[in-house]
Every structure is written in C-alpha cells, then in structure tokens.
C-alpha positions in Angstrom: 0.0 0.0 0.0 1.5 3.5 -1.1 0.7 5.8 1.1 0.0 9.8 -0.9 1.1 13.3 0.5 -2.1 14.0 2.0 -2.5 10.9 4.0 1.1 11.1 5.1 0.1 15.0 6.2 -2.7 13.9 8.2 -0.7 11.3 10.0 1.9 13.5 10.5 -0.1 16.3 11.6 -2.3 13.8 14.2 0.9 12.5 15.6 2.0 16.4 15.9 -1.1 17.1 17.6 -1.0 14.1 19.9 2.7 14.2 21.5 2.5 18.2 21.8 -0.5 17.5 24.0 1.2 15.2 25.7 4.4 16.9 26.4 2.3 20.3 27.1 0.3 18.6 29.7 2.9 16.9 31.5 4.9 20.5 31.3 2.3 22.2 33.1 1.1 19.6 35.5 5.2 18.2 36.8 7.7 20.0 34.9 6.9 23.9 34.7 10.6 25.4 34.4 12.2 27.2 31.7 13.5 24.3 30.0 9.8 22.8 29.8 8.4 25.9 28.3 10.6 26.2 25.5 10.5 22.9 24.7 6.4 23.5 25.0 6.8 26.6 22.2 8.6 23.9 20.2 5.4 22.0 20.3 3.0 24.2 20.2 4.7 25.7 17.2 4.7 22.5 15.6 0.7 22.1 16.0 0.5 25.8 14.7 2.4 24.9 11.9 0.0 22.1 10.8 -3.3 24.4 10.7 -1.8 26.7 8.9 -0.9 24.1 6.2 -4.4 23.3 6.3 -5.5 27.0 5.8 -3.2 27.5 2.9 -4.2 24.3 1.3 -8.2 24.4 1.6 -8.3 27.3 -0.6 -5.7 29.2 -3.2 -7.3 32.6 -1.4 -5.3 31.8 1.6 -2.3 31.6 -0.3 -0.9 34.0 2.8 -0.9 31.0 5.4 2.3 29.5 4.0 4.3 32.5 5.2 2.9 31.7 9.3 3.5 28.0 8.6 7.1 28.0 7.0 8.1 30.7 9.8 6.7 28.3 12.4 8.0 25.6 11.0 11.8 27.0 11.5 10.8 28.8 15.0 9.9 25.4 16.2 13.3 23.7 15.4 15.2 27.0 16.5 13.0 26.5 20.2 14.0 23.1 20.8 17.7 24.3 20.3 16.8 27.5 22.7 15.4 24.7 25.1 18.3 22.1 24.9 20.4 25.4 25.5 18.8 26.4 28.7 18.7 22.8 29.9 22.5 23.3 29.8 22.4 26.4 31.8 23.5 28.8 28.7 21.8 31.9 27.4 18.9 30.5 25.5 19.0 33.1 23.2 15.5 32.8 22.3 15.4 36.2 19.6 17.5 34.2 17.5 14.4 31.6 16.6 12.0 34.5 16.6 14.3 36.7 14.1 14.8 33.6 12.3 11.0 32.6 12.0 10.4 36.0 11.3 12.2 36.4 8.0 11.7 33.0 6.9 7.8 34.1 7.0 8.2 37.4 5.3 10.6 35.3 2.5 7.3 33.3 2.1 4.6 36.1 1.7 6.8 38.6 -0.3 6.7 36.8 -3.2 2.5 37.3 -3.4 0.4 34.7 -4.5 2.5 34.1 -7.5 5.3 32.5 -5.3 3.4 29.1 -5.1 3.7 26.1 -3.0 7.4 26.2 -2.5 7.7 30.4 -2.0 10.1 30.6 0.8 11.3 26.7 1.3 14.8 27.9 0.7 15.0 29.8 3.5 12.9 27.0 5.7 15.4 24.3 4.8 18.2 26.4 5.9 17.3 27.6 9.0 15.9 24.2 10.4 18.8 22.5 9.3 20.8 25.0 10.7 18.9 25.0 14.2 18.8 21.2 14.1 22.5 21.0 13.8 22.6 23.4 16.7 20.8 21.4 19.1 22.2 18.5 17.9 25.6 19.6 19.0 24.0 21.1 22.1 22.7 18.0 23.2 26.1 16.3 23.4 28.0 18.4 25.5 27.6 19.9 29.4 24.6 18.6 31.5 22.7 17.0 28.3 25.6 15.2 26.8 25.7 13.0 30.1 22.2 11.8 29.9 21.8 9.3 27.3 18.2 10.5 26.1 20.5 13.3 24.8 22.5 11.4 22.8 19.8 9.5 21.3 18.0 12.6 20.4 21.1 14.1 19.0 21.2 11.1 16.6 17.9 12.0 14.9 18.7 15.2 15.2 21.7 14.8 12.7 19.8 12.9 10.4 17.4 15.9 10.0 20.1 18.5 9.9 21.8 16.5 7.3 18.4 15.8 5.4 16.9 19.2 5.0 20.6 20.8 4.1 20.3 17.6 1.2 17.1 19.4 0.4 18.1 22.8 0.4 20.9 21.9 -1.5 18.7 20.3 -4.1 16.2 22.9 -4.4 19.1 24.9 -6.1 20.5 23.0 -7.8 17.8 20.5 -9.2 14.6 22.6 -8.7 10.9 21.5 -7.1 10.1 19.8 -10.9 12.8 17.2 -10.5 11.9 13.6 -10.0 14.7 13.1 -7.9 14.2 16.0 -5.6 10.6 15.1 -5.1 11.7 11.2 -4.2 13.9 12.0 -2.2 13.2 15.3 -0.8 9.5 15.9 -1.5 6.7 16.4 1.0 6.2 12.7 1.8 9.8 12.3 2.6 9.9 15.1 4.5 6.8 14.0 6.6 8.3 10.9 7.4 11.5 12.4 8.6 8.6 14.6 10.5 7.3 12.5 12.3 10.7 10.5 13.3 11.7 13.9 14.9 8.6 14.2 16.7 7.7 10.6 18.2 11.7 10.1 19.3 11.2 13.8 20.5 8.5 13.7 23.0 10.0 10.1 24.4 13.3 11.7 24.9 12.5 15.1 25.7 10.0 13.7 28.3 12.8 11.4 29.8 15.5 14.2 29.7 12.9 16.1 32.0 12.5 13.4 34.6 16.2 12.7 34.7 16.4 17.0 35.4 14.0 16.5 37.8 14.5 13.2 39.5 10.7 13.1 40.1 10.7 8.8 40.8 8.8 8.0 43.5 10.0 9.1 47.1 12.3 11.3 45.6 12.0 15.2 44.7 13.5 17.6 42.6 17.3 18.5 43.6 17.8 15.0 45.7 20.6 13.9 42.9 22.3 17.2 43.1 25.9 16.9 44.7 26.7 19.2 47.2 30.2 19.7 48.7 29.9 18.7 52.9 26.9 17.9 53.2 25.6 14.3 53.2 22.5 12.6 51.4 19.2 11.7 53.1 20.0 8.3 53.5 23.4 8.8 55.0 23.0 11.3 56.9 19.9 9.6 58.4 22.1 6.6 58.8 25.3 8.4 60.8 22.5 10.5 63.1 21.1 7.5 64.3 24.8 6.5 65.7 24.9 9.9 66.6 21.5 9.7 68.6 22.0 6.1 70.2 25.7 7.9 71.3 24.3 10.3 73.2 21.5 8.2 74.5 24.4 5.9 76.2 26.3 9.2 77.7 23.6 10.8 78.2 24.5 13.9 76.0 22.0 16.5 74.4 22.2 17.0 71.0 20.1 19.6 69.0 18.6 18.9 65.3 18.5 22.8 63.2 16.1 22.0 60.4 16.7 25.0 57.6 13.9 24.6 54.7 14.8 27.3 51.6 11.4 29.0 50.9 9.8 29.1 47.5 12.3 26.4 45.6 9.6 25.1 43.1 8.6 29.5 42.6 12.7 29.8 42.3 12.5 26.7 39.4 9.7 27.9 37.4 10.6 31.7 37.3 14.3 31.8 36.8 14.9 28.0 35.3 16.8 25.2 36.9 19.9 25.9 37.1 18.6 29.0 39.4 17.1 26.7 42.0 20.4 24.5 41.8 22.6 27.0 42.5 20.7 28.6 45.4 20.8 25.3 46.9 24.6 25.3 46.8 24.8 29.0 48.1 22.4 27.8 50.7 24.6 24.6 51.5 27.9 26.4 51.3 26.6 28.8 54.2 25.3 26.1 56.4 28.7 24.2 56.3 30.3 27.5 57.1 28.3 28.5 59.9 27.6 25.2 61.0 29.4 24.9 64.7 33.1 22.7 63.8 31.6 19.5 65.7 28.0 19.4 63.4 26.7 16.6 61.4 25.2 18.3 58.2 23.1 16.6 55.5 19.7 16.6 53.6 15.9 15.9 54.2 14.7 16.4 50.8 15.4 18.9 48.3 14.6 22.1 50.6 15.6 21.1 53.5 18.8 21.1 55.5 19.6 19.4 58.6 22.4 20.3 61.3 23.1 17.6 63.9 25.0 19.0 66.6 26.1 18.8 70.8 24.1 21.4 72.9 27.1 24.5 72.2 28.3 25.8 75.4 29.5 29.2 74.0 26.5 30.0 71.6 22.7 29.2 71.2 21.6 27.3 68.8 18.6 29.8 67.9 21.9 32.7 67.1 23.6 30.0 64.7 20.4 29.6 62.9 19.3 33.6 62.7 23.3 33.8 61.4 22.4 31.2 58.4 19.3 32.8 57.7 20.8 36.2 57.4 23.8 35.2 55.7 21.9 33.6 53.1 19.4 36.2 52.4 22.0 38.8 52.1 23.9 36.7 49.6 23.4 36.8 45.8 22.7 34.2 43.9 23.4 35.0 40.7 25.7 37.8 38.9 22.7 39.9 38.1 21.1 39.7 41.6 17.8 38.7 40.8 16.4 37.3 43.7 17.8 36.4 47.5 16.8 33.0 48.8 14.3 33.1 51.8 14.9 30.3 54.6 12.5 28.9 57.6 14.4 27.2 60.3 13.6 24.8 62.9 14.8 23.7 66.0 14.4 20.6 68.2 16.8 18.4 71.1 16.6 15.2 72.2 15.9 16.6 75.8 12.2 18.0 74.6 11.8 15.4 71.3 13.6 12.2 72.4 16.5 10.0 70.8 14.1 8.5 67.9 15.6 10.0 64.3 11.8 10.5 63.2 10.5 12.1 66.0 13.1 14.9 66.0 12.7 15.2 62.4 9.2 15.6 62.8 9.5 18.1 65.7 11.9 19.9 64.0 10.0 19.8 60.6 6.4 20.9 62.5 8.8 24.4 64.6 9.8 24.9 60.3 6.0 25.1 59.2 4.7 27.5 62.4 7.3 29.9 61.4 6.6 29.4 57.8 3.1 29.8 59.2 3.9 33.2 61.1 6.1 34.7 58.1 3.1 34.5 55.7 0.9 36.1 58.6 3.0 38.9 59.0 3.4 39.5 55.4 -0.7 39.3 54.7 -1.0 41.9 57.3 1.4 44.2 55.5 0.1 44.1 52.4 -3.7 45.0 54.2 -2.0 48.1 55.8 -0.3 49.5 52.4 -3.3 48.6 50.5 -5.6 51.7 49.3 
C-alpha cells in the first residue's frame, strides 16, 4: 500500500497534535521550568504549523498562510535548540528563533500569491537544518551530553540537519520539478522524517525532564544534586542514628536545626533550573560555614537542611540559625542579583523530642512550618496596611 502526500500529512499532523498534548500537559502539571516551556513553544509551534498548512491548502485565497506556517516551521526547530540550551544552563537566546522565524515568513509572503507552494522553502530548509544542527551539538556536551536520552535525540537530530541541508541543496541546484528532488526530498519524505523527529522527541525530551528533575517515587527535585559537605538523606539519616544512640548511652544533648529554603519550586519555574540548583549550593555552602566545627550536616529532601549538633556551650543554637538565615538572604545568587533565597528554620533536642531520628525530624519539621506559618501572617498583614 503506497501511502499519498495528503494521507502522510494527516498522520503527520495527528501524531503532531498528539505528543504536543502530551508533552504540554505533563509541562504544566510536573515540569513547569524554563527548559519545559521552551520545549512546550517547540510543540505548540509545531501544531501551529499544521493548521496553517491546512488554511493555505483548503483554498488558493489563503495563499498568505504558508508564510505563518514556514516561519513556524523554522521557530519550532530554533525553540528546541533554545530549550536544549537552557537545559544546559546557557543563554537560550531565544530572539534568535523568533528573528529567524520572522524572515523565513516574510521570504514566504513577499513573493504574493504568484510565489506558489514552495515560496520561501529555501530559506525553511536552511534555518531548520541550521537550528537542528545546533541542538544536535547542544545535546552532546555539558549537562545533556551526560544523559543518554540526549545522545539519542542528537542522533535524529543529525539525520534531520543533514536531510533538510540535502534538500536545500537540491532545491538549487535541481529545482521542485525534478523527479529526484521530489523522491527523495518531497513532502512525503519530509513528513516521514517529520514524524521521526517528533515521536523520538516527545520520548526523549520527556525522559531528559524526569532525569532533570528526578521526580521517581519518594524522591524530589534536587535529591541527585551533589553538594560539597553535606551528606545525602539516606546517609545522613544513617550516621544520626549512631549519633542519637551515642548520646543516649552518655547521656548527651544534641540539637537537630532543620533550615527549609522558601519558595524552591517558585525559584524553578521563574528563573529556570539551574537558578534553584545554584541557590541550593549557596544555601549549602553557608550552612557548612556557619555550622558549629563539631555538626553533622546533611539533607531531608530537596529544601531542606539538617544540622546535627552537641548542645554549644558558648553559643545558642537559635543565634547559629538567625546567622544562616541572614547570611543567606544577604547573599546573591546570581551575577545579576535577581532574587535572594528566603529560609525557615527549625529547631528541636533530644531533651524535649527524644532520641528516635523521626521524632526529631518531625519536631523539627512541625517548629519549620509555624514559622513558615507566622512569616506568611506577617506578610498578609502588611500588604492590608499598604493597600488603598
């Protein structure tokens, strides 16, 4: 069975239609960063691109849609590059796409209807095979080249580069007319190639997300991120216990400082990853600093710090953790000073909570949320005084 140009479109354009759903769904409801929405643009791009086809084939009057489709068509490549970009933590220089989309459109429309079908394909072919390239190369180096969904994606991503430069290359020099060119670099050719790009897409994109992420079960975002000093969940929950059943033994006091950094998931979705990532290691580097010499330090979850320590003799534990909050509130995260990190601590002994690991946690966890609790208080009852 031989399958025509217009039955290959509509597959192409239901698969389109299908995985952008998919991957925009699954963007908005777990993975809402930066990364995410550019990747999402890249999508919905993608299903703009197939109604405009449809517009500018239903009728020669509409001759004008090819122009938003062809533009689309490169801005949708040039976004997935822009996304792998920013899932490295690099400028995603995101006007580049746009520009790009931009004159690939007006190459289509100037023309007027007498352009035809293919009015403006030259300049289509070269940009996506320019921006697929791009993110081909961008997906094997830094924080993508390690994950192998990367790799794989950069794979098909050659093989599309390297197809639509073939068909740039033979629109000059063979023209549209040519058997040749339209075997081997017609529409149905292209579609297939299409929808390659799109099904190994989604599955790869999606999976480079929940490596980022590291949302498997019992596990948040930020659990697999190294930080220097300061122990995992598991073993720091394994050297407290010794700690604990120590002190239990000589009868020692030790005090559990919980510090939770407000707002991560806000941090993520407004200034990308790599934002929340690093304020966890300015937030880690302070509490390692401040931390008393003889402190156990580690990791609840993602947010939350935990500082195992002997009752000081020369301090209180309540000035050691306003000197960590302070510190890291007056400490930039980034070069350009966008935002300061906001932190809730928590604090609990084993004279008031006992020497059970979860039931200092939990003490420790529930003095973090009535603070949390009282901060949001205070702040609801200054915005009601300074509003008209």
């Amino acid at each position: 069975m031989t399958l025509d140009a217009g039955t290959l479109f509509a597959i192409g354009g239901l698969v389109t239609i299908m995985c952008g759903m998919f991957f925009l769904m699954e963007t908005l409801l777990r993975r809402n960063d930066v990364v995410g929405r550019l990747w999402s643009v890249f999508y919905i791009s993608g299903i703009f691109v197939v109604f405009a086809y449809i517009v500018a084939a239903v009728d020669p009057a509409t001759w004008w849609a090819y122009g938003p489709a062809n533009g689309g068509f490169a801005l949708a490549i040039g976004m997935l590059w822009s996304g792998a970009r920013a899932a490295n933590g690099v400028r995603a220089l995101v006007p580049v796409p746009l520009a790009a989309g931009v004159l690939v459109g007006l190459a289509t429309v100037l023309p007027g209807p007498g352009g035809g079908y293919w009015a403006g394909s030259f300049e289509m072919f070269v940009a996506v095979a320019v921006f697929a390239a791009l993110c081909a190369f961008e997906t094997t180096r830094l924080t993508l080249g390690q994950v192998l969904s990367a790799r794989i994606l950069s794979v098909i991503l050659i093989a599309f580069a390297l197809f639509y430069a073939g068909r740039a290359l033979g629109f000059v020099t063979l023209g549209t007319a040519d058997p040749i060119f339209l075997t081997f670099f017609g529409t149905e050719a292209s579609t297939l190639f299409e929808i390659a790009l799109i099904v190994v897409g989604t599955i790869t994109l999606s999976t480079i997300q929940a490596e980022r992420f590291g949302r498997t079960i019992g596990r948040e975002p930020g659990d697999g991120l190294h930080l220097d000093g300061v122990l995992g969940p598991r073993a720091f929950r394994e050297l407290a216990e010794s700690w604990l059943l120590r002190s239990l033994r000589e009868r020692a006091t030790l005090v559990l400082l919980v510090v939770e950094i407000a707002d991560l998931d806000e941090i993520n979705v407004a200034f990308g990853r790599a934002a929340g990532d690093h304020a966890l290691r300015v937030t880690s580097r302070i509490v390692t600093t401040t931390a008393p010499s003889a402190t156990l330090v580690g990791r609840l979850s993602a947010r939350r710090f935990a500082l195992l320590m002997p009752l000081p003799t020369n301090d209180s534990v309540e000035a050691i953790a306003a000197r960590i909050g302070d510190a890291v509130l007056n400490t930039p995260v980034d070069d350009r000073d966008r935002f300061r990190v906001t932190t809730f601590r928590g604090i609990t002994s084993t004279r008031t909570a006992g020497s059970r690991f979860d039931d200092l946690v939990r003490a420790a966890t529930d003095a973090v949320a009535i603070e949390a609790a009282e901060a949001k208080a205070r702040a609801n009852e200054i915005d009601a005084k300074n509003a008209p």
